[in-house]
C-alpha positions as a LaTeX table, in Angstrom:
\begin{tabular}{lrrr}
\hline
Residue & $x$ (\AA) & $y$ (\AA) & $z$ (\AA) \\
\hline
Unk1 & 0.00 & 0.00 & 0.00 \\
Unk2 & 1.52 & 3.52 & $-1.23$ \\
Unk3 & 2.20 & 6.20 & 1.74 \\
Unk4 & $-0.37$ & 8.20 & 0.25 \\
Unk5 & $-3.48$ & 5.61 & 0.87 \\
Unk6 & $-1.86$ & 4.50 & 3.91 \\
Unk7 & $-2.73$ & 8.58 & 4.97 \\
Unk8 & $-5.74$ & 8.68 & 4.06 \\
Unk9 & $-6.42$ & 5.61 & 5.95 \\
Unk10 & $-5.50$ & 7.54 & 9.30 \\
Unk11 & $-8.65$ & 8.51 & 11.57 \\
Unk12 & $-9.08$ & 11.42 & 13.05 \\
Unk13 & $-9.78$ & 9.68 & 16.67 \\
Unk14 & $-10.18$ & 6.12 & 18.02 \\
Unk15 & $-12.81$ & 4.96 & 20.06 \\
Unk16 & $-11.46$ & 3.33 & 23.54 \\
Unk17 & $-14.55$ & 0.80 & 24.57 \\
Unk18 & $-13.12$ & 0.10 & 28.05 \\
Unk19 & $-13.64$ & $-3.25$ & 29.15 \\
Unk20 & $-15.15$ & $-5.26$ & 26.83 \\
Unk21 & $-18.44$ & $-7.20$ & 27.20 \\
Unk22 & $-18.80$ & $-5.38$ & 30.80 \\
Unk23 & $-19.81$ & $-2.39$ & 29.65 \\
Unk24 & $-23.16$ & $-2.62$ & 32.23 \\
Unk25 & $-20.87$ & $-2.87$ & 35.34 \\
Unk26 & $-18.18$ & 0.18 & 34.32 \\
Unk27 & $-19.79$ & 2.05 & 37.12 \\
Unk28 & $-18.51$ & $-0.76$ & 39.63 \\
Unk29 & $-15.18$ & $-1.60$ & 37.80 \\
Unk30 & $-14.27$ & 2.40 & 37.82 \\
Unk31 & $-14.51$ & 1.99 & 42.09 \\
Unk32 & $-11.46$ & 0.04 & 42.73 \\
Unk33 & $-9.54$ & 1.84 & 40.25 \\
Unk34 & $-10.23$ & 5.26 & 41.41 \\
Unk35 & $-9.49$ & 4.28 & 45.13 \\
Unk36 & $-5.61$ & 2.71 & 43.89 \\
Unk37 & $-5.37$ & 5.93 & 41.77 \\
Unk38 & $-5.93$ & 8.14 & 45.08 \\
Unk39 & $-3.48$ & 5.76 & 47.47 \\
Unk40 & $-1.20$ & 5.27 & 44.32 \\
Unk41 & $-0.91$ & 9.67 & 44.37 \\
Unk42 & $-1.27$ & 10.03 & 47.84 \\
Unk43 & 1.47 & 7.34 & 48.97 \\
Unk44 & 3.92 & 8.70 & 45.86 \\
Unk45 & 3.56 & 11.91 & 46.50 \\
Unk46 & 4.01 & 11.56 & 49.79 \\
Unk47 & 7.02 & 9.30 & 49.51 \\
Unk48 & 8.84 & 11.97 & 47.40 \\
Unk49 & 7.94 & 14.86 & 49.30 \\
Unk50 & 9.28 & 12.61 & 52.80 \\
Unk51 & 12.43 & 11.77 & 50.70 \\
Unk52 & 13.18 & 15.46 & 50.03 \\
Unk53 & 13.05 & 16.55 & 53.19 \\
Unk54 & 13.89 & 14.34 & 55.68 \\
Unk55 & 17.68 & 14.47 & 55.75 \\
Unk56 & 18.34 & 10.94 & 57.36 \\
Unk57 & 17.16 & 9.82 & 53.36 \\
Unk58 & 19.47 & 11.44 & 51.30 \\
Unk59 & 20.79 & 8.15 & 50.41 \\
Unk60 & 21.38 & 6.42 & 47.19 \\
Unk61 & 18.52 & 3.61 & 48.24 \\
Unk62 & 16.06 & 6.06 & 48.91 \\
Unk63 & 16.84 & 8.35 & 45.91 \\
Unk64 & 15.84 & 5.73 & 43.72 \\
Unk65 & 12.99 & 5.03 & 45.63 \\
Unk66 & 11.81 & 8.56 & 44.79 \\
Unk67 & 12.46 & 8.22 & 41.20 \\
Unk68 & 10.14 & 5.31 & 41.06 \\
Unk69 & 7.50 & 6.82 & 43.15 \\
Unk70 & 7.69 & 9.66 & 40.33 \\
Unk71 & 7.73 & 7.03 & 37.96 \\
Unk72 & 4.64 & 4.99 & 39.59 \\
Unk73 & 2.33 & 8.48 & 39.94 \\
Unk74 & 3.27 & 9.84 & 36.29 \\
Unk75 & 2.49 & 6.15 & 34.97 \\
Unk76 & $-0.92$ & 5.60 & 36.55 \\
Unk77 & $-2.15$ & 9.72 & 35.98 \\
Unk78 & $-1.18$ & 9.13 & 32.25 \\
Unk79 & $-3.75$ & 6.49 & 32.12 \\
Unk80 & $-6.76$ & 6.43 & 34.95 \\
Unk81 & $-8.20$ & 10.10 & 34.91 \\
Unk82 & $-8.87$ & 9.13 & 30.56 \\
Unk83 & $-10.08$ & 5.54 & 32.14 \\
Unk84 & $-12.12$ & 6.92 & 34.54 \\
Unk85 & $-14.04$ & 9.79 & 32.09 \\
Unk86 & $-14.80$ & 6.18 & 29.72 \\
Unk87 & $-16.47$ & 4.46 & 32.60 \\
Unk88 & $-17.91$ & 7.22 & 34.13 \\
Unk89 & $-18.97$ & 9.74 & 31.25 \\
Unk90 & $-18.72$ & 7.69 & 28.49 \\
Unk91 & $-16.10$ & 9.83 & 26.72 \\
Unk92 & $-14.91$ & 7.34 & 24.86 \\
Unk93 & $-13.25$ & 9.16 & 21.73 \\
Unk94 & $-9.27$ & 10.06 & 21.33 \\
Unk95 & $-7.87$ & 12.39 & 18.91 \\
Unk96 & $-5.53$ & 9.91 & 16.47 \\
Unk97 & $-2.39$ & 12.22 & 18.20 \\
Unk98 & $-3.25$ & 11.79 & 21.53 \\
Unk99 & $-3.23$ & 8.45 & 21.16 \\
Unk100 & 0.29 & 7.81 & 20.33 \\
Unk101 & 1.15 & 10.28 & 23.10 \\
Unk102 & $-0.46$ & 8.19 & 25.31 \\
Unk103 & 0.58 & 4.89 & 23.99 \\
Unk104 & 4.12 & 6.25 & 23.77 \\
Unk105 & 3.94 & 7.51 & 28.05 \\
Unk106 & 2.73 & 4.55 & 29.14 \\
Unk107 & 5.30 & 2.38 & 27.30 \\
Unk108 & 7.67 & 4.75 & 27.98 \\
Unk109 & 7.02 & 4.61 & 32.13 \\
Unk110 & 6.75 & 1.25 & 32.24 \\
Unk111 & 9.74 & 0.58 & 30.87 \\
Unk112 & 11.68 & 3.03 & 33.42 \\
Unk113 & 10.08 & 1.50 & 35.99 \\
Unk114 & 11.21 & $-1.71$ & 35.11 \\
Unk115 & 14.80 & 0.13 & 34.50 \\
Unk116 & 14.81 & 1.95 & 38.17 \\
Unk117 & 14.15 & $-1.51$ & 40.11 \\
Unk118 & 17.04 & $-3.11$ & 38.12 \\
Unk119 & 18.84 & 0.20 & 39.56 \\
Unk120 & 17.71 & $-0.19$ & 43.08 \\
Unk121 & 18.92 & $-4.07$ & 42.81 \\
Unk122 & 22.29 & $-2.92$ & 42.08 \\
Unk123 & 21.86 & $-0.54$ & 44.79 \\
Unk124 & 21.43 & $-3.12$ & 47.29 \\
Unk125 & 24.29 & $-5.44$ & 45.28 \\
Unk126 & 26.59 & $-2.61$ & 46.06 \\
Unk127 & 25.35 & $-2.04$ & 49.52 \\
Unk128 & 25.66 & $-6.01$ & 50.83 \\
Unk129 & 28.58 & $-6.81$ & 48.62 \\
Unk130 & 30.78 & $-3.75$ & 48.97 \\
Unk131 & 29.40 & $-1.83$ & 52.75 \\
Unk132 & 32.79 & 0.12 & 53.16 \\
Unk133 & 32.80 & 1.63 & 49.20 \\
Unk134 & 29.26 & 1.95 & 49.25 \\
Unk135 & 29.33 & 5.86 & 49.65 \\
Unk136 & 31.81 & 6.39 & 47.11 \\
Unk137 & 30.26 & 4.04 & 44.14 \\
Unk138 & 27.01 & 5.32 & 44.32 \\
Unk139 & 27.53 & 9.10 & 44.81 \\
Unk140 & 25.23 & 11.80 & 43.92 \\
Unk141 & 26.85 & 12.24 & 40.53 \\
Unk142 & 26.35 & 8.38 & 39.43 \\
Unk143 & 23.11 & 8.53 & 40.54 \\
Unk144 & 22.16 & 11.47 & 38.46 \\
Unk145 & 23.79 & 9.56 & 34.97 \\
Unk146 & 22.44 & 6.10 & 36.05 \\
Unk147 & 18.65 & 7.53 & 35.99 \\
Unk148 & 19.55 & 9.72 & 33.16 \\
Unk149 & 20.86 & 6.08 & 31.38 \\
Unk150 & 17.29 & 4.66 & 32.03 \\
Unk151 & 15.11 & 7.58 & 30.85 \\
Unk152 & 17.34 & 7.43 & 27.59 \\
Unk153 & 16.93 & 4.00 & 27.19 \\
Unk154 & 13.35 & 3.96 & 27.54 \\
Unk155 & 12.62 & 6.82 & 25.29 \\
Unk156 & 14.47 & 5.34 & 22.43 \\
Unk157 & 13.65 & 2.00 & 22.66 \\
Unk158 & 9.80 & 3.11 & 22.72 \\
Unk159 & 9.70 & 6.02 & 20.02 \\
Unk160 & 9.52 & 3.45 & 17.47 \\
Unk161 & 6.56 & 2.11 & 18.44 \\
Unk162 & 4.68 & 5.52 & 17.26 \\
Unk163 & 6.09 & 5.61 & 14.23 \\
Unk164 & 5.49 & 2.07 & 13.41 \\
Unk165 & 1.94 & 2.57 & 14.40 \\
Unk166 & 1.62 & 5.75 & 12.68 \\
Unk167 & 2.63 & 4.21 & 9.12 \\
Unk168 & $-0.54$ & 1.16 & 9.26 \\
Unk169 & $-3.57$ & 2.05 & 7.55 \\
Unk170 & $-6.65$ & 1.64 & 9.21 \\
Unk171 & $-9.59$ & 0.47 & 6.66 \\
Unk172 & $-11.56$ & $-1.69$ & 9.00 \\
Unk173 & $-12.28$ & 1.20 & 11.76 \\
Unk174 & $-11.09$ & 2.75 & 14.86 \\
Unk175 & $-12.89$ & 0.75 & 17.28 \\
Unk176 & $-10.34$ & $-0.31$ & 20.10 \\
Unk177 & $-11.39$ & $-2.56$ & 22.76 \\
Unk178 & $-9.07$ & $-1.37$ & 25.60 \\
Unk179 & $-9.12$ & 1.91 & 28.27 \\
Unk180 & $-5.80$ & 2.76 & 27.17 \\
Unk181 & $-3.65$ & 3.35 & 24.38 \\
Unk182 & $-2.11$ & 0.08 & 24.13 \\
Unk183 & 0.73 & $-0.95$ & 21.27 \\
Unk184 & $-0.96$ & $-4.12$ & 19.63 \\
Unk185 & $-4.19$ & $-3.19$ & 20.35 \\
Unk186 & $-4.57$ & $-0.74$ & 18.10 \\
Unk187 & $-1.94$ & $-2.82$ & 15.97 \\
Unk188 & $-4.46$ & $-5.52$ & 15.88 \\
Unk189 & $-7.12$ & $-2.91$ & 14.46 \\
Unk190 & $-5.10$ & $-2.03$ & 11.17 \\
Unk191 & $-5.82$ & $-3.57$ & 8.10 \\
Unk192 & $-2.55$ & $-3.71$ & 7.05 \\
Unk193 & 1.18 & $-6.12$ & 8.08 \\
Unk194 & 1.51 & $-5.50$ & 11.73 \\
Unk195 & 4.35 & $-8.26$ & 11.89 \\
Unk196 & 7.09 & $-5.69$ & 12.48 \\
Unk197 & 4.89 & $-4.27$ & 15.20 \\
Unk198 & 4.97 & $-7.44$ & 16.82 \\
Unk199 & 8.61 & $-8.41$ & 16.05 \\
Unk200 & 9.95 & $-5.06$ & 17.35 \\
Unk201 & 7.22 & $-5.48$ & 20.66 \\
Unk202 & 8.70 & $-8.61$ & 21.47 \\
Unk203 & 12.50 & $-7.05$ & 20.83 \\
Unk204 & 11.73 & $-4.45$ & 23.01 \\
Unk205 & 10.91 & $-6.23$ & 25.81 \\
Unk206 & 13.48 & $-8.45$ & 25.68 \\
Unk207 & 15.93 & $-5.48$ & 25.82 \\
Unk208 & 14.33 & $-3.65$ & 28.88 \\
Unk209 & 12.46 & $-6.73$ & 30.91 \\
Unk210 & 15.12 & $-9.51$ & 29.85 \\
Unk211 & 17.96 & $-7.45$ & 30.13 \\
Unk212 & 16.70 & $-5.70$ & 34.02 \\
Unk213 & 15.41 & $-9.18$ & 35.35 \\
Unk214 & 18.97 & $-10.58$ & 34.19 \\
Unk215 & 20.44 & $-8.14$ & 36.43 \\
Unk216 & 18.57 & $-8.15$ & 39.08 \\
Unk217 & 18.90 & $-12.38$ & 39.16 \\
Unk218 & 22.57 & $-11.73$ & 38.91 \\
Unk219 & 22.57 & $-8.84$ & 41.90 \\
Unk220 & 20.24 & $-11.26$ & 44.10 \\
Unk221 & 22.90 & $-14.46$ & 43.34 \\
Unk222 & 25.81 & $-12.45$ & 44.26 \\
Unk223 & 23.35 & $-10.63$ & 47.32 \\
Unk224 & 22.76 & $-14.57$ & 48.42 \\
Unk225 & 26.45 & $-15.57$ & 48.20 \\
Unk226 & 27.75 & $-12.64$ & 50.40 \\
Unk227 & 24.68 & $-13.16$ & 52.77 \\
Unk228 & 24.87 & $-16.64$ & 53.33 \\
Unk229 & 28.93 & $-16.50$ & 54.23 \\
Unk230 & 28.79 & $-14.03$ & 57.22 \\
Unk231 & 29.25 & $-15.70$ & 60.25 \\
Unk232 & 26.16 & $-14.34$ & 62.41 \\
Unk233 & 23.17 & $-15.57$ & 61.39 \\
Unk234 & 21.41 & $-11.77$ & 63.35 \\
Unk235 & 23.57 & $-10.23$ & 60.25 \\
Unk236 & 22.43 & $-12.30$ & 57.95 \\
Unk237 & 18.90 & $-11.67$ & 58.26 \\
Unk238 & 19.80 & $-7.80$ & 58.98 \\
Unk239 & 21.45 & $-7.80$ & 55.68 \\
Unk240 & 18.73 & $-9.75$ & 53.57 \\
Unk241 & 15.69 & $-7.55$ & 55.25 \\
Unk242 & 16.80 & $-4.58$ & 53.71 \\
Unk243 & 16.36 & $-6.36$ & 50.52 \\
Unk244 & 12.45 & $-7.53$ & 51.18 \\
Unk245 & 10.47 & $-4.13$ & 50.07 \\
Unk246 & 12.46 & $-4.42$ & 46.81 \\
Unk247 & 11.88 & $-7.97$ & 46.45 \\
Unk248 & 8.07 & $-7.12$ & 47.01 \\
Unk249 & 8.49 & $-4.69$ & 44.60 \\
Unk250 & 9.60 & $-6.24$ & 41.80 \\
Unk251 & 6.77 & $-9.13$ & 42.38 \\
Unk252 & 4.15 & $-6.69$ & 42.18 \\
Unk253 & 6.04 & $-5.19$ & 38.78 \\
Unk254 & 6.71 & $-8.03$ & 37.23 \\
Unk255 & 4.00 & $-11.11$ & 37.75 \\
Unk256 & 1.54 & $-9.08$ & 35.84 \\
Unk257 & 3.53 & $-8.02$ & 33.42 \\
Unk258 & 4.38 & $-11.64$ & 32.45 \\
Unk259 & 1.21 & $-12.92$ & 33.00 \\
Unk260 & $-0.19$ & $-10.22$ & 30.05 \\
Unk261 & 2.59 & $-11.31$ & 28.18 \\
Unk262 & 2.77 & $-15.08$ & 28.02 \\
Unk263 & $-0.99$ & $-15.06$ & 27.91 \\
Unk264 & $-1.21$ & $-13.18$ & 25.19 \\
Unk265 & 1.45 & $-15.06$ & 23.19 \\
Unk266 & 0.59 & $-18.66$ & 24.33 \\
Unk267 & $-2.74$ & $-19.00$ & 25.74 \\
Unk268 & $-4.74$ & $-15.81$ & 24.96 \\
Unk269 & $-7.78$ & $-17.50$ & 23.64 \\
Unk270 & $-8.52$ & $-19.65$ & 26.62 \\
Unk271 & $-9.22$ & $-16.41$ & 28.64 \\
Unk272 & $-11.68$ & $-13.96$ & 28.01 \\
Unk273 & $-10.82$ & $-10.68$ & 26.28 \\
Unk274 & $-12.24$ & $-8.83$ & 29.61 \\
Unk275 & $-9.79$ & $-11.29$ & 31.55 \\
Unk276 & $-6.57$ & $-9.45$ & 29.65 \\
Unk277 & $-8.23$ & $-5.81$ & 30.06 \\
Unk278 & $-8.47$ & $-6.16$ & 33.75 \\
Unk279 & $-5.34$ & $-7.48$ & 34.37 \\
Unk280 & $-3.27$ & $-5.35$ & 31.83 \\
Unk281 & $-4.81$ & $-2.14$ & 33.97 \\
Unk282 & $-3.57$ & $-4.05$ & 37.09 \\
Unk283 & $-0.44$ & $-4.04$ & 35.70 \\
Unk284 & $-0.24$ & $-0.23$ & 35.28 \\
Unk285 & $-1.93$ & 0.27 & 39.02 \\
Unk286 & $-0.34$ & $-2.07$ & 41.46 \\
Unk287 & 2.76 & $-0.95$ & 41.44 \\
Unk288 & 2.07 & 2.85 & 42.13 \\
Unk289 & $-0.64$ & 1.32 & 44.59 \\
Unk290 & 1.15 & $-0.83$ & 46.78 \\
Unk291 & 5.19 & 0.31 & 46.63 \\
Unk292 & 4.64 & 3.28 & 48.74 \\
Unk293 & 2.46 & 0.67 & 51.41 \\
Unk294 & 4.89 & $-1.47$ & 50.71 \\
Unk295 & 8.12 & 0.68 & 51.37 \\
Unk296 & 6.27 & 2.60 & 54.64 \\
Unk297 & 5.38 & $-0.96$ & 56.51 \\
Unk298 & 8.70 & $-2.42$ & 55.74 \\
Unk299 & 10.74 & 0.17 & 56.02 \\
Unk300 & 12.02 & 1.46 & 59.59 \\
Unk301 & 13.93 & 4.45 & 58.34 \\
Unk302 & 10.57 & 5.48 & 56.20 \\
Unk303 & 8.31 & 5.14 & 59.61 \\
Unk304 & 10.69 & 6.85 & 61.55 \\
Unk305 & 10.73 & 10.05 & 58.59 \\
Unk306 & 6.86 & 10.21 & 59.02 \\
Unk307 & 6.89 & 10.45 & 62.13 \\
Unk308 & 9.36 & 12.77 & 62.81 \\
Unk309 & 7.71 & 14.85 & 59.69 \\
Unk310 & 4.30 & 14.35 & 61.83 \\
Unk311 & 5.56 & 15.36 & 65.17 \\
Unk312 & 7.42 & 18.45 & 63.49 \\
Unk313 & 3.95 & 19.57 & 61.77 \\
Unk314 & 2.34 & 19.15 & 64.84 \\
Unk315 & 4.63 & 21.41 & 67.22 \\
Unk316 & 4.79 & 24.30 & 63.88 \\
Unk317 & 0.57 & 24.00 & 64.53 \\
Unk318 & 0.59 & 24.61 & 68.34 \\
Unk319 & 3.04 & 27.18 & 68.18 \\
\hline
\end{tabular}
């Protein structure tokens, strides 16, 4: 097909349907997800403003713990208040442009999300493995070009995926059935050879998600060795509990992330299309949900900053 029909072929908006063959019980779906957007903005928010001022966590740990707080809130805001206005007001209509802004944020985020907890892994490598050059490997400066890194990475790994988008015609409508802008969904809607859509998806993913879980199962083998050879068995489990909010972190992240994935590629048509919906939002809003809970119950230095930052509040009041 010649550039010029593929043009013409572009619509002017696509229609998001939300969740597909529920459309009766939108109302009741929309609850749950506004109450994790409001604890996912809340918590984040109030991670990175605890962060910034509470001295004791100008650390390295903690400074990529606000970077994927930022990450977490800018992800799910992207994505739920445009959600929200298809289950609650029916807006279900996207300019064709806003779309692959969309598409490309969400992509984007999740990406550096999945890039800033392989960062935090090495964190902690660096941390258990070398305690005494801990402060001068990770200093301010690293920090800074590591996230940098990650950001780069994402954005030019995912630009692509508007452009290849862009190029498919789309003769047999703009009828999506998804609440977000989602790659191969609207990939699937084009009349046109999607394969290098799909090729450079799955490429993609194996250079951010294959290449940050390889890293963070080689930090964790080399976090195990060192653990397991200290003498005192008190340090050893002093040592591996300041691993356990980033372990619970990147289970959150990552099951439903592979779950979408390998259902999609292997077993997609056992499970209902409203099945992959629902979880593929759950994917965007657990994370931002439950890291800051997450982080604040198993953190000590965290409940320690609130309260401090809650007593301090309180005396600036009765003054």
């Amino acid at each position: 097909m010649s550039g010029a029909d593929s043009s013409s072929l572009t619509p002017g908006f696509f229609i998001l349907n939300g969740v597909p063959g529920l459309e009766a019980a939108h109302i009741w779906i929309s609850l749950p997800f506004c109450f994790m957007y409001i604890i996912a903005v809340v918590g984040n928010c109030g991670l990175i403003y605890l962060i910034s001022h509470e001295e004791a966590l100008h650390r390295p740990m903690y400074y990529f713990l606000a970077l994927l707080s930022f990450t977490d809130v800018t992800l799910c805001t992207t994505t739920v208040p445009n959600m929200l206005c298809i289950f609650w007001f029916d807006l279900k209509e996207i300019d064709f442009n806003a779309f692959l802004a969309q598409m490309f944020f969400v992509h984007m985020l999740t990406a550096m999300e999945s890039g800033v907890l392989m960062l935090m892994a090495l964190d902690r490598y660096v941390a258990i493995c070398y305690p005494l050059h801990y402060a001068t490997i990770l200093t301010n400066h690293v920090i800074v070009k590591a996230g940098l890194a990650t950001f780069l990475r994402s954005v030019m790994l995912i630009m692509p995926f508007t452009f290849l988008t862009k190029r498919l015609p789309y003769c047999w409508g703009n009828f999506i059935p998804h609440t977000y802008c989602d790659h191969m969904s609207v990939a699937k809607v084009s009349c046109g050879n999607y394969k290098a859509n799909a090729i450079y998806g799955l490429l993609a993913a194996l250079l951010i998600g294959g290449f940050d879980m390889f890293c963070i199962s080689v930090s964790y083998m080399m976090i195990l060795r060192t653990v397991v050879s200290l003498s005192s068995a008190d340090t050893r489990h002093k040592a591996f509990s300041t691993c356990t909010s980033h372990i619970c972190a990147i289970v959150i992240t990552y099951v439903p992330a592979l779950f979408t994935i390998f259902t999609h590629r292997f077993g997609g048509q056992n499970i209902p299309h409203h099945v992959h919906i629902i979880i593929a939002n759950l994917y965007l809003m657990l994370p931002p949900t439950l890291n800051p809970i997450v982080y604040g119950v198993k953190t000590k230095q965290i409940q320690e900053g609130v309260m401090k930052l809650f007593f301090r509040e309180e005396n600036v009041l009765m003054k």
